[in-house]
Structures are given as C-alpha cells and as structure tokens.
C-alpha positions, 0 to 999 in steps of 0.5 A, spaced: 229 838 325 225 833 323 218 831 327 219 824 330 214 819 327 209 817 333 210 810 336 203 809 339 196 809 335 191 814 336 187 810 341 193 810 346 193 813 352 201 816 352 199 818 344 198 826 346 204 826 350 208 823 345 206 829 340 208 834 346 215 831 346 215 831 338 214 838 337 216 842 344 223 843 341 219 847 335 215 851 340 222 852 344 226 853 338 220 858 335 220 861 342 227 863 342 227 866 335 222 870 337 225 872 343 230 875 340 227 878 334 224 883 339 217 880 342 216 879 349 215 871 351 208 872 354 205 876 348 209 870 344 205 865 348 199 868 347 200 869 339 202 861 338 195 860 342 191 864 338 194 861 332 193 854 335 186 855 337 184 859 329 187 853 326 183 847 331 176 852 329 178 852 322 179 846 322 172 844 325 169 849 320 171 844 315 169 838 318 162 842 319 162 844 312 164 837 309 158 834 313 153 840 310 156 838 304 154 832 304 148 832 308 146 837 302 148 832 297 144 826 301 138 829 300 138 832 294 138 824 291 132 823 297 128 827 293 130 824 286 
C-alpha cells in the first residue's frame, strides 16, 4: 500500500482528517494481522496506542532537547 499524499496544508481544517483516511487502511490491515496472529483486538488497540503515545512523547523530548541545545549554545556565546 502507499500512503496518499495530503491535499491540504497543515493549517487546514480538514488536513487531520485527511491523515485518518491515509492510513486507517494500515491501522485495519495491521488490526487484522494481528487478530489473526493470535492477539485480542482490545489489547491491540491499546498497544498501537501506547506505541503512538511513546512516539508523540519521543518526539517532544527531542524537540525539548534541541531547544536546550540550542539554548546552551545561545548562552555559552553571551558569555564570550
């Protein structure tokens, strides 16, 4: 499968949407693979969750660690 390009920029109203229809066949396809691998669909469910939510958390921690970075680096010249 190949994820759809968006239409719309991000500023858009109908852009999150949008991305639910890309990949809700990936999320379904994944579902079922899992489903029949053996896996119950709550306990799918809540590991794609976990799984989304690590990967939003990681990716705040880099954004928080790029502002330190640079914040570091901002005042190491100040004192210069």
């Amino acid at each position: 499968m190949i994820v759809p390009r968006p239409h719309h920029p991000r500023s858009h109203p109908d852009r999150f949407s949008e991305c639910q229809r890309a990949v809700e066949d990936y999320v379904l396809e994944l579902l079922g693979d899992a489903v029949e691998a053996g896996w119950n669909k709550d306990e799918i469910l809540a590991a794609m969750i976990e799984v989304a939510d690590n990967n939003a958390l990681a990716m705040h921690q880099n954004v928080l660690v790029s502002v330190e970075t640079e914040l570091r680096k901002l005042m190491k010249k100040n004192r210069n």
